[in-house]
SEBABA-964946 format. One record per atom (N, C-alpha, C): residue in three letters; x, y, z. Coordinates in steps of 0.001 Angstrom, whole numbers, padded with zeros to 6 digits, always signed. Layout:
# residues N
alaXYZ/...
# end
This chain:
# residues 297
unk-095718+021965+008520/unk-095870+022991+009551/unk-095640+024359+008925/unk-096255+025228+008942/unk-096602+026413+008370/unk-095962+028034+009697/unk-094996+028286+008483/unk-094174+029795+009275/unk-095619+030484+009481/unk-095052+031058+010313/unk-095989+032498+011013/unk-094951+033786+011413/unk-095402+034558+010528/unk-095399+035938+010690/unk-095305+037105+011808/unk-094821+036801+013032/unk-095236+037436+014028/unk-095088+039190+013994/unk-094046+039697+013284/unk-094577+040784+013138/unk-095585+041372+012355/unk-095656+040591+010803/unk-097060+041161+010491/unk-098364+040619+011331/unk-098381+040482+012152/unk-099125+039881+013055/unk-099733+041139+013781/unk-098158+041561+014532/unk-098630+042786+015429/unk-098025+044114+014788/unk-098171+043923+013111/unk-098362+045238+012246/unk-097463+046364+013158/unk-096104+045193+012871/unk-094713+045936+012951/unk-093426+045644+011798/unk-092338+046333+011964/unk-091559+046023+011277/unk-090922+045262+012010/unk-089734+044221+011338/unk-089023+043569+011894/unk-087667+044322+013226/unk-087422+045797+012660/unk-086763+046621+013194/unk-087467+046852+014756/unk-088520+046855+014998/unk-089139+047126+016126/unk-088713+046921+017092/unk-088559+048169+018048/unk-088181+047993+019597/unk-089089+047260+020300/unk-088298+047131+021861/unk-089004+046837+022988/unk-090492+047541+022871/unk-090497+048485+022969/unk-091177+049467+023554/unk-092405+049036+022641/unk-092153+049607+021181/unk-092878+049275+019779/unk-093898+047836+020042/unk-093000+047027+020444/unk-093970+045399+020420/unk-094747+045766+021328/unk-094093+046374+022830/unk-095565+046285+023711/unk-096184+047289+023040/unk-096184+048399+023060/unk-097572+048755+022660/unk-098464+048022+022044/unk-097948+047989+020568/unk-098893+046884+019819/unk-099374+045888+020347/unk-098416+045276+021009/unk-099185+044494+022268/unk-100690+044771+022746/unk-100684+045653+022996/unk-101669+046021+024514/unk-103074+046311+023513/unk-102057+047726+022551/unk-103267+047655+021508/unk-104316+046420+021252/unk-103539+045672+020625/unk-104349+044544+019515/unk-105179+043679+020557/unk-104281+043491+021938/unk-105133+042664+023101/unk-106384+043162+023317/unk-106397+043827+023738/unk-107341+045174+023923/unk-108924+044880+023224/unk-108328+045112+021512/unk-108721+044779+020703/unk-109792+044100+019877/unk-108830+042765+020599/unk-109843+041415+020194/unk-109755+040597+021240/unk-109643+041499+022753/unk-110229+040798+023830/unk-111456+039944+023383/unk-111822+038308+023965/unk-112938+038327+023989/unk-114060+038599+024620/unk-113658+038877+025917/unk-114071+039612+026668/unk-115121+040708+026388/unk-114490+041524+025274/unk-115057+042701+025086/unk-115332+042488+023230/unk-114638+041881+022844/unk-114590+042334+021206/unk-115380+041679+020631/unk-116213+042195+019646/unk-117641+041820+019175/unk-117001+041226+017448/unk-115856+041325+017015/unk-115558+041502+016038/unk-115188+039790+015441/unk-115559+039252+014391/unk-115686+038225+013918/unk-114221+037175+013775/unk-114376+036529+014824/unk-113054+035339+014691/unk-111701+035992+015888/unk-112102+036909+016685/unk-112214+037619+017774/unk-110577+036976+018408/unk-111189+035895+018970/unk-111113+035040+020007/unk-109402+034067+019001/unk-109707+033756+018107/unk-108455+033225+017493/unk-107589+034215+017141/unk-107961+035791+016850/unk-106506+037087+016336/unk-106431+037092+018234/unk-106826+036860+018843/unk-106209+037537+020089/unk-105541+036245+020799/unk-105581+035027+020547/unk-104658+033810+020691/unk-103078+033933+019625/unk-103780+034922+018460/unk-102352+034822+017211/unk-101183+036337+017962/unk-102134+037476+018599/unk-101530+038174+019344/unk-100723+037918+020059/unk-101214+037154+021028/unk-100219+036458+022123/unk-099251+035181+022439/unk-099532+035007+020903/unk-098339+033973+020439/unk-097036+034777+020083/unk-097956+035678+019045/unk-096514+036766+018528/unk-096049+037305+019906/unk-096508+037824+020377/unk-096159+038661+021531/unk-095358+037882+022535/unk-095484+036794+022812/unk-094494+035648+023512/unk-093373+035216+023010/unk-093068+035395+021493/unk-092081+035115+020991/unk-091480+036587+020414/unk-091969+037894+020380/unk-091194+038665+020469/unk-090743+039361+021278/unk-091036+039325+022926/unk-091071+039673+024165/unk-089358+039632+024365/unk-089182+038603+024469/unk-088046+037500+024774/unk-086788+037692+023980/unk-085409+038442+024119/unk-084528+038525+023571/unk-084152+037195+022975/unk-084353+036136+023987/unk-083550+034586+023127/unk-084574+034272+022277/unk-085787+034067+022548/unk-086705+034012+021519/unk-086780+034501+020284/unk-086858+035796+020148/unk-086779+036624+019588/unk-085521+036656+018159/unk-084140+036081+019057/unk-083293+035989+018216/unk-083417+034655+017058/unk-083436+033358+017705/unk-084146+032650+017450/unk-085287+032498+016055/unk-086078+033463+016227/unk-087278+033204+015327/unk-086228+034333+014185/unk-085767+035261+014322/unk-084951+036274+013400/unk-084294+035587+012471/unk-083465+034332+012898/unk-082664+033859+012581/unk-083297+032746+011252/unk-084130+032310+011745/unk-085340+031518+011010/unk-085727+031931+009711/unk-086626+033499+010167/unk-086842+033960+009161/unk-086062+034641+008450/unk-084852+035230+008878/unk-084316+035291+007623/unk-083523+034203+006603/unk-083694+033355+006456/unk-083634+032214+005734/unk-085054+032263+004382/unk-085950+033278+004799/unk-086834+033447+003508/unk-088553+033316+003872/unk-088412+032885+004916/unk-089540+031880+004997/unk-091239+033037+004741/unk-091800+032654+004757/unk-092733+033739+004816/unk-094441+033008+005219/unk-095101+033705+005247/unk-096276+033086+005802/unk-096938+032172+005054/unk-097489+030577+005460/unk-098060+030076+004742/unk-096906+029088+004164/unk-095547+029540+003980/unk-094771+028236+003518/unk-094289+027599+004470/unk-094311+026116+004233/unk-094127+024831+004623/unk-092380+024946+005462/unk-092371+024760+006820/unk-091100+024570+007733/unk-091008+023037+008050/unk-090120+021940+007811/unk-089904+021004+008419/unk-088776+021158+009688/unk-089033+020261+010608/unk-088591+020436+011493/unk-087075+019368+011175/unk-085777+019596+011933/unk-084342+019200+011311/unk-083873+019062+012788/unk-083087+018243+012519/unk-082482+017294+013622/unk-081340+018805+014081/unk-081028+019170+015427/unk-080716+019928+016574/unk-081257+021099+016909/unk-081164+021540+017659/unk-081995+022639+018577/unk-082314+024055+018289/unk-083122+024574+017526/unk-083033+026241+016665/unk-083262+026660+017939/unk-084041+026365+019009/unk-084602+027034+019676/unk-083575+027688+021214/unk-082196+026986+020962/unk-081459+027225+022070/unk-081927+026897+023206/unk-080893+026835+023651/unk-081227+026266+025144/unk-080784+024698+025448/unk-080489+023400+026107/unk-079770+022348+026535/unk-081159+021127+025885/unk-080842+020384+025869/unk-082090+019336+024615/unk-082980+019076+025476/unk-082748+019113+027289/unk-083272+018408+028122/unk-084626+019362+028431/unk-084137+020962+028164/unk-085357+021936+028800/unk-086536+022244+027560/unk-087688+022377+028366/unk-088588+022553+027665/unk-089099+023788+028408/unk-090060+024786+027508/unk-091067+025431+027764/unk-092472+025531+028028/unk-092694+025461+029072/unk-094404+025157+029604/unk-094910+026240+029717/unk-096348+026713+029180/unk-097513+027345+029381/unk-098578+026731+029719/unk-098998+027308+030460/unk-099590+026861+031523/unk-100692+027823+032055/unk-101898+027332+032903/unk-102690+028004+033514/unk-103293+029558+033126/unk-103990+029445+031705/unk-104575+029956+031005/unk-104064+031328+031071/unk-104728+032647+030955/unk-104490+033995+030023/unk-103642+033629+028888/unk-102598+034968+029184/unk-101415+034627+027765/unk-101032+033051+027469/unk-100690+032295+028293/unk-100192+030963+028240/unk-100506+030488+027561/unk-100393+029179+026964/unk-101208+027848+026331/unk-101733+028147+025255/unk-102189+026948+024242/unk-102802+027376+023334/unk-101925+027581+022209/unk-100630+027560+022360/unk-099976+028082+021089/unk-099482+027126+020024/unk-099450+027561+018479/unk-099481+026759+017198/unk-097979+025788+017541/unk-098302+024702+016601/unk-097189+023531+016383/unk-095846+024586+016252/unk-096204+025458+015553/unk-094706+026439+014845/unk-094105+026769+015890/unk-094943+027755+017007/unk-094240+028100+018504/unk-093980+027147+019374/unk-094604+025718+019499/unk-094075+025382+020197/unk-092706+024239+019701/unk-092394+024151+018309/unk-091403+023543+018010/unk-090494+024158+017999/unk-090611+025356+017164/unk-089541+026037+017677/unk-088856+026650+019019/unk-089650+027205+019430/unk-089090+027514+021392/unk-088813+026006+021919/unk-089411+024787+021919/unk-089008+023476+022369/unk-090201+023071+023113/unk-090923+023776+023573/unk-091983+022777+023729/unk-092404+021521+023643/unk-092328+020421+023869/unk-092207+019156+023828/unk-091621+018891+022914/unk-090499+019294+022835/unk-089628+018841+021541/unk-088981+017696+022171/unk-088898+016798+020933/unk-088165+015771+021109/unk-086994+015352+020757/unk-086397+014692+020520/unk-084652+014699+020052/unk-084315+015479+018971/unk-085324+015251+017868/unk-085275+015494+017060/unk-086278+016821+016517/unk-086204+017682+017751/unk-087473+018760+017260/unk-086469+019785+016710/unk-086894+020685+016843/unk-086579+022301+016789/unk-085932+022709+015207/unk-085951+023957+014732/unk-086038+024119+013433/unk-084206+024307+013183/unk-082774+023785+013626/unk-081851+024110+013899/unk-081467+023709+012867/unk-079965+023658+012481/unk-079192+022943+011438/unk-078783+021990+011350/unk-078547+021206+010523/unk-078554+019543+010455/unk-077705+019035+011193/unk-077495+017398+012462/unk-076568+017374+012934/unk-077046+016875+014184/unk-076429+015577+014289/unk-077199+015091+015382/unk-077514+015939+017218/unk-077804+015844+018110/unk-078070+016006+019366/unk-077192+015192+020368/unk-076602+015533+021461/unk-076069+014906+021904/unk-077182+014244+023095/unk-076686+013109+023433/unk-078107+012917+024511/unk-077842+013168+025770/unk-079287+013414+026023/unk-079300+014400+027451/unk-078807+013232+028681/unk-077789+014334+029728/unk-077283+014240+030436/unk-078499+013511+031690/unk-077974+013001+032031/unk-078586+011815+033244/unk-078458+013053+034729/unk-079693+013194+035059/unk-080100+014055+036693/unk-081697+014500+036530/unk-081346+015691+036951/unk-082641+016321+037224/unk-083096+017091+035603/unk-084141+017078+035249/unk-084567+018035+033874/unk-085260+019058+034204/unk-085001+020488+033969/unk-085162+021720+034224/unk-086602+022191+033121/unk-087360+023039+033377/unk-087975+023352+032398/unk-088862+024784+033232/unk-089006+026139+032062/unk-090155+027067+032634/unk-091181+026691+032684/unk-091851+027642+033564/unk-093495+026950+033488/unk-093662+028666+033831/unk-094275+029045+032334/unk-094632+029968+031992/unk-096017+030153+032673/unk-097013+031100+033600/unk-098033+031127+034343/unk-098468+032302+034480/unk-099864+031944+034635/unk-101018+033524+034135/unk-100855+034461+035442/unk-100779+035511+035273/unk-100964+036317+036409/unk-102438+036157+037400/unk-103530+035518+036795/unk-104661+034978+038044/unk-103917+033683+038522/unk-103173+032814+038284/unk-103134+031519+038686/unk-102153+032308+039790/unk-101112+033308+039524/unk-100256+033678+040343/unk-101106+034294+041715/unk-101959+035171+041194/unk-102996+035731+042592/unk-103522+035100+043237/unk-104255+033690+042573/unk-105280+033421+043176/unk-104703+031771+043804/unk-103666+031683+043250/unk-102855+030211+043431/unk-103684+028925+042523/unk-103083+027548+043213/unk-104037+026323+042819/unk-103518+025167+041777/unk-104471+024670+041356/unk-103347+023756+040524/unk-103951+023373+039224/unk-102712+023492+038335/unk-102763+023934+036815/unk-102153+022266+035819/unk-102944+021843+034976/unk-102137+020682+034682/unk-101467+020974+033212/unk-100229+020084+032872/unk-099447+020352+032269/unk-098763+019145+031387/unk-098289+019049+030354/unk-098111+018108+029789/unk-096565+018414+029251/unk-095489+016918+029791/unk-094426+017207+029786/unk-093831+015696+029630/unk-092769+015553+028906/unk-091960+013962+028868/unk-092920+012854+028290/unk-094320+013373+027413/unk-095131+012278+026967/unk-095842+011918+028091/unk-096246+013051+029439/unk-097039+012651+030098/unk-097814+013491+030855/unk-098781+013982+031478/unk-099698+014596+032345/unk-099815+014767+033791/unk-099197+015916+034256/unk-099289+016334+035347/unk-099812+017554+036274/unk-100397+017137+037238/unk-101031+018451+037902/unk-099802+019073+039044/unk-100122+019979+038679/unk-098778+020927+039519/unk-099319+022212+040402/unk-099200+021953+041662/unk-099587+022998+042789/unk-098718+024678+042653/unk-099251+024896+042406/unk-098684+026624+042237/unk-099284+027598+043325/unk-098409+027897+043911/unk-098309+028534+045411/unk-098946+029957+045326/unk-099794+030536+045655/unk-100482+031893+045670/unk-099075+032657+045589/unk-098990+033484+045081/unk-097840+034821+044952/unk-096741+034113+044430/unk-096097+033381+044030/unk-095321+032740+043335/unk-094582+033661+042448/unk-093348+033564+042848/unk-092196+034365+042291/unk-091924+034279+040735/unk-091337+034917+039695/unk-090300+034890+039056/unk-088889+033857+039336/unk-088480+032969+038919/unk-087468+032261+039248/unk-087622+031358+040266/unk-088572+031115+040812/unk-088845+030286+042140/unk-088854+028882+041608/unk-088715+027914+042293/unk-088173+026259+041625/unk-089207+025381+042199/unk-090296+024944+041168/unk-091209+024118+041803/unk-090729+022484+041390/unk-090127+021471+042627/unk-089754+020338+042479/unk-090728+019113+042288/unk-091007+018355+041007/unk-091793+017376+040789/unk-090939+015962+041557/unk-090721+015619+042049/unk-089843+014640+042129/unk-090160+013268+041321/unk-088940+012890+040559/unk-088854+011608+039656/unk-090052+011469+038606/unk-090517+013066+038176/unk-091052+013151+036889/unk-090374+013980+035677/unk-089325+013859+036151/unk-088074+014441+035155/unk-087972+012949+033813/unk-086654+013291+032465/unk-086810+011982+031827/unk-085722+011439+032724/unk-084986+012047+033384/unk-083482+011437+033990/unk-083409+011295+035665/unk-084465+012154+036728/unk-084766+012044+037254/unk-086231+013170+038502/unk-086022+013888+039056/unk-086414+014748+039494/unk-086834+016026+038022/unk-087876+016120+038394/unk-088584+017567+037276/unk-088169+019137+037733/unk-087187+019916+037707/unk-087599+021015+037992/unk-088115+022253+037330/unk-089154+022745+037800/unk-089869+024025+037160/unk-089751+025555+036965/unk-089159+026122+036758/unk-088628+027474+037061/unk-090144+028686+036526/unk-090686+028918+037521/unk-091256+029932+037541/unk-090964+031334+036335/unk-092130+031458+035411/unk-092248+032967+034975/unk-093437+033167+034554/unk-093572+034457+034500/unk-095202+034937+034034/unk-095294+035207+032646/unk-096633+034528+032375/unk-096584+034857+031344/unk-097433+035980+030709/unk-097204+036659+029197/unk-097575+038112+029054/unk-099130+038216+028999/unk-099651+039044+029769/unk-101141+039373+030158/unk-101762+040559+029634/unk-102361+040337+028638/unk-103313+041557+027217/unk-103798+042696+028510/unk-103366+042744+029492/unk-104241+044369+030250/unk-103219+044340+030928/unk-102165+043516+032210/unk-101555+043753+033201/unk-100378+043863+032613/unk-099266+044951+033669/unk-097203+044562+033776/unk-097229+044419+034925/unk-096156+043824+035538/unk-095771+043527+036784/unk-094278+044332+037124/unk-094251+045000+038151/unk-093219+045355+038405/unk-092848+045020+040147/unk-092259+044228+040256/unk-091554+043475+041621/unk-093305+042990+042022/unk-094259+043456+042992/unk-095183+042649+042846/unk-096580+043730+042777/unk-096040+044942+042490/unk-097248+045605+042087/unk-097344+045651+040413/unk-098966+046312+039807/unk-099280+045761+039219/unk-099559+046587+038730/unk-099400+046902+037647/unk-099356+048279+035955/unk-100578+047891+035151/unk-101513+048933+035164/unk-102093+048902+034475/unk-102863+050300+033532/unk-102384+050459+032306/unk-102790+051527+031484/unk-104604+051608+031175/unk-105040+052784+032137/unk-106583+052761+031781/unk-106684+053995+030444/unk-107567+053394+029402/unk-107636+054942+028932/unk-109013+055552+028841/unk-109032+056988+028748/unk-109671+057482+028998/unk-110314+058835+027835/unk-111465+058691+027967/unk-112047+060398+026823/unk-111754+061502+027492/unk-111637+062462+026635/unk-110553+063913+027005/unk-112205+064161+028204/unk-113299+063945+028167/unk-114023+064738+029137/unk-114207+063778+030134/unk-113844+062427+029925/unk-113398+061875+031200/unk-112129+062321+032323/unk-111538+062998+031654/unk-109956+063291+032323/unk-110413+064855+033074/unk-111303+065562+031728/unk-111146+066758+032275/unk-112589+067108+033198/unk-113336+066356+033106/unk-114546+066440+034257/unk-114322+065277+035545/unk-113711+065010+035112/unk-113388+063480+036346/unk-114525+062885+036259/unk-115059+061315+036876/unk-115564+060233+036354/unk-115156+058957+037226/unk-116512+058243+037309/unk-115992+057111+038060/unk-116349+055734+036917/unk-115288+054706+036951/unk-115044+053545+036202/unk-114452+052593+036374/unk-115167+051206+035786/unk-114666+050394+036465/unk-113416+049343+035889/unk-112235+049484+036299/unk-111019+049149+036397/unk-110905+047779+036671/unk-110311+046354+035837/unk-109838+045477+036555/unk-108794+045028+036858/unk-109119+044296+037924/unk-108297+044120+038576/unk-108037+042032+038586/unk-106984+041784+039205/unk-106340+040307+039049/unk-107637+039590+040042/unk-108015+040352+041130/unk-109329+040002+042012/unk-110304+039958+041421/unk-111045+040887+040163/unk-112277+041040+039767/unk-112182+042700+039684/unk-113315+043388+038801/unk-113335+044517+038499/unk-113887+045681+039791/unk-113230+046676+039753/unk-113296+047560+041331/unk-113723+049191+040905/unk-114443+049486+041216/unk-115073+051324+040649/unk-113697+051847+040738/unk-113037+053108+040130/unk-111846+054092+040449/unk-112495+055432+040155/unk-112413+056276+041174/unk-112993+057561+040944/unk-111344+058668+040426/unk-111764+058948+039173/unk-111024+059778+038692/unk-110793+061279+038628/unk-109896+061735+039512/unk-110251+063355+039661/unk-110508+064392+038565/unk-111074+065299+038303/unk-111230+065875+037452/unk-110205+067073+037097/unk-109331+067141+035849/unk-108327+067692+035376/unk-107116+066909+035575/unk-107395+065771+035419/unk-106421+064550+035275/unk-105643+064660+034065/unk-104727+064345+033647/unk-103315+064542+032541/unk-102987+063019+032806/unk-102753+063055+030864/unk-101970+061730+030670/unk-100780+061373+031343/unk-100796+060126+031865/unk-099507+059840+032575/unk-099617+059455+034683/unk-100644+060311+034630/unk-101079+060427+035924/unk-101401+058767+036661/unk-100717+058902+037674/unk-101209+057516+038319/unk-102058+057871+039587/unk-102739+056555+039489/unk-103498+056487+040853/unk-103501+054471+041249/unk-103590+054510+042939/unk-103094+053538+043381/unk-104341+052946+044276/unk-104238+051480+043935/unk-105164+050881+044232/unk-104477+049951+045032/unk-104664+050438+046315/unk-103558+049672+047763/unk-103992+048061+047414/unk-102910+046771+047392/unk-103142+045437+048177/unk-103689+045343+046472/unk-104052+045714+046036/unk-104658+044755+044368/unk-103873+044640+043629/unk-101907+044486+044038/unk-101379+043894+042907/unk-101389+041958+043497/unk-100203+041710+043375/unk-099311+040261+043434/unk-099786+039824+045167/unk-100109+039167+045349/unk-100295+038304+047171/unk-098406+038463+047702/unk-098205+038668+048613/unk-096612+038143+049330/unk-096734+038390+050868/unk-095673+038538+051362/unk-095401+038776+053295/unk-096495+039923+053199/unk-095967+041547+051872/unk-097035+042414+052124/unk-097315+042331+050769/unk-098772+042741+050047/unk-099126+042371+049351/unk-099051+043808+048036/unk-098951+043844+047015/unk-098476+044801+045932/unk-099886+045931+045639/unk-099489+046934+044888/unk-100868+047636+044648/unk-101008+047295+043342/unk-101776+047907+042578/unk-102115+048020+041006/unk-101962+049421+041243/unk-100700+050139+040327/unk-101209+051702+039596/unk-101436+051209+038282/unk-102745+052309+038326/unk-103803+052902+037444/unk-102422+053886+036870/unk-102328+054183+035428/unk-101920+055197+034745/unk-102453+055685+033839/unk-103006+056469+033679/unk-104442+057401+032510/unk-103543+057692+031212/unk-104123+057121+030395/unk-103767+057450+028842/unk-105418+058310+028292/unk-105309+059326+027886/unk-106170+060199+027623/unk-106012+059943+025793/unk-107420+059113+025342/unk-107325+058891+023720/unk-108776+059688+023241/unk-108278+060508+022121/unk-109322+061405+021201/unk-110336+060343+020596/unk-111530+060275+020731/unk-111888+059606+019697/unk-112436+060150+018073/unk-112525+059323+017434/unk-112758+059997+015666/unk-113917+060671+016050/unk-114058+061573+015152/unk-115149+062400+014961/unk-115342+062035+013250/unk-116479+060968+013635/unk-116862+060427+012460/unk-118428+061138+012191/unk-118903+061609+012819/unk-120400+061644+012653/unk-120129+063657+012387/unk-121435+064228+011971/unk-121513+065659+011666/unk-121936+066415+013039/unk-122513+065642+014161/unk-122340+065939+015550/unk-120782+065750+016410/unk-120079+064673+016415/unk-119107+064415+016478/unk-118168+065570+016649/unk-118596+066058+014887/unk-117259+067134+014715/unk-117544+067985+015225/unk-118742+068495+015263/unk-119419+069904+015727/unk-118709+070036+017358/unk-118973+068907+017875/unk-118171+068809+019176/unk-116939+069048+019671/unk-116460+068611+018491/unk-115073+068896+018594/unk-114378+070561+018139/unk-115265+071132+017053/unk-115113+072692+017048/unk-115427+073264+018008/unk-116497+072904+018631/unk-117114+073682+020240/unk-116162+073970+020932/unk-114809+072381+020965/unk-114091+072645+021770/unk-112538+073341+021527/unk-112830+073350+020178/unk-111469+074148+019769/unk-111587+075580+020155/unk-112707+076210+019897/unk-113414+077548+020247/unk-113498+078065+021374/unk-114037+076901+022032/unk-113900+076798+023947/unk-112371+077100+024630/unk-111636+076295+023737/unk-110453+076640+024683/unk-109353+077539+023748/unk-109341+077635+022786/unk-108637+078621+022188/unk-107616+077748+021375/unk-106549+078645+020732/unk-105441+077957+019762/unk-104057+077990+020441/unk-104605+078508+022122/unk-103399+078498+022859/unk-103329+077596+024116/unk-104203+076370+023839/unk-104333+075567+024838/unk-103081+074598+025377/unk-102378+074871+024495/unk-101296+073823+025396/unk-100353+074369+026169/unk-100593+075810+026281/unk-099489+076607+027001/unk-100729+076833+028466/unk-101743+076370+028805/unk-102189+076314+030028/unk-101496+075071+030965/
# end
């Protein structure tokens, strides 16, 4: 089983803040959306994105994989897996992804280490047997896409060496406890609700963050574009002399609940290169146009 790199991944240092990972985050999603990205092998850097990004999100995670690598390891060399738990946490819980975006999909490395169907003997810890799991109910996340959360339905999942479909309730909380009964290994399954990280959306209580960006003559002529949304993509007419930072609110298009969340829109205003000899010319027009005292307007 072969280490992975997650910060050279998302072309950070190991020092990297909160803040630092998401961006890069959003960046690289962005990126090699496949959705959008024309760029060769696309579709697998934006699965390696959101692996890194799931395991550096996560303070316990996070510590976890730190701990790992500093032991030497580096990309490409060989990790065997060692009898007790690197990944923290009780032997009985596992980590589920689930119901596609960020979720699922992730290498043997992430899921042995976080625990993912780990078995007695999984996780990359220090030598030394496991004690065996306690006889009741077995707890486990079930990490879930922000559409499965909007749109509800049922997502299947593979857990205890076996296959199950699991009803996930439209608007579905953070922390909410979905009960399998007597598909646990000891008895009853329980599921603890969280979302998992989504290459365009944040969630905040149940509205819904989303950074659009925009060309400086999109901001400063205003412009209509189309924005998506967890429903499907929706026109947003952008006023003209808009500033980075600026939000605009798109009532009822965040999270489903009693009342239902918005999506703010927040405008990031990005220069693009002036690669071409028109390009630049454009860009002197506009240095000329507005003077060398433009930021004091």
């Amino acid at each position: 089983m072969q280490f992975k790199d997650y910060y050279e991944t998302l072309g950070l240092e190991p020092s990297a803040g909160e803040a630092e990972i998401k961006t890069a985050y959003r960046r690289l999603a962005r990126k090699y959306h496949p959705d959008v990205s024309k760029e060769a092998g696309a579709e697998e850097k934006f699965k390696a994105v959101n692996e890194a990004y799931e395991a550096l999100r996560d303070p316990q995670k996070r510590t976890a994989y730190d701990q790992l690598r500093a032991r030497g390891y580096r990309p490409g060399d060989e990790v065997q897996p060692s009898a007790g738990g690197y990944g923290g946490g009780s032997p009985d819980f596992e980590e589920i992804f689930a119901g596609g975006g960020a979720g699922g999909g992730f290498s043997d490395f992430f899921e042995t280490l976080f625990g993912r169907g780990r078995s007695a003997a999984g996780g990359f810890g220090q030598q030394g047997a496991r004690s065996a799991p306690p006889r009741g109910d077995t707890r486990a996340k079930l990490a879930v896409s922000l559409e499965t959360v909007y749109e509800g339905g049922s997502i299947r999942i593979s857990v205890n060496n076996k296959t199950l479909d699991v009803r996930v309730p439209k608007g579905v909380r953070p922390g909410q406890l979905i009960r399998l009964a007597g598909q646990g290994a000891h008895g009853d399954l329980l599921l603890e609700i969280e979302y998992a990280a989504h290459p365009h959306f944040e969630v905040d209580g149940r509205n819904v963050i989303y950074m659009l960006p925009l060309a400086p003559w999109e901001a400063a002529l205003g412009a209509t574009v189309s924005v998506p949304t967890l429903g499907g993509p929706v026109e947003l007419k952008i006023p003209a002399n808009s500033e980075a930072g600026r939000k605009l609110r798109l009532r009822g298009r965040g999270l489903p609940g009693t009342q239902a969340g918005d999506q703010i829109v927040e405008l990031e205003v990005l220069a693009p290169r002036a690669e071409t000899p028109a390009q630049h010319d454009a860009y002197e027009a506009m240095r000329v146009a507005f003077g060398e005292d433009w930021r004091r307007i």
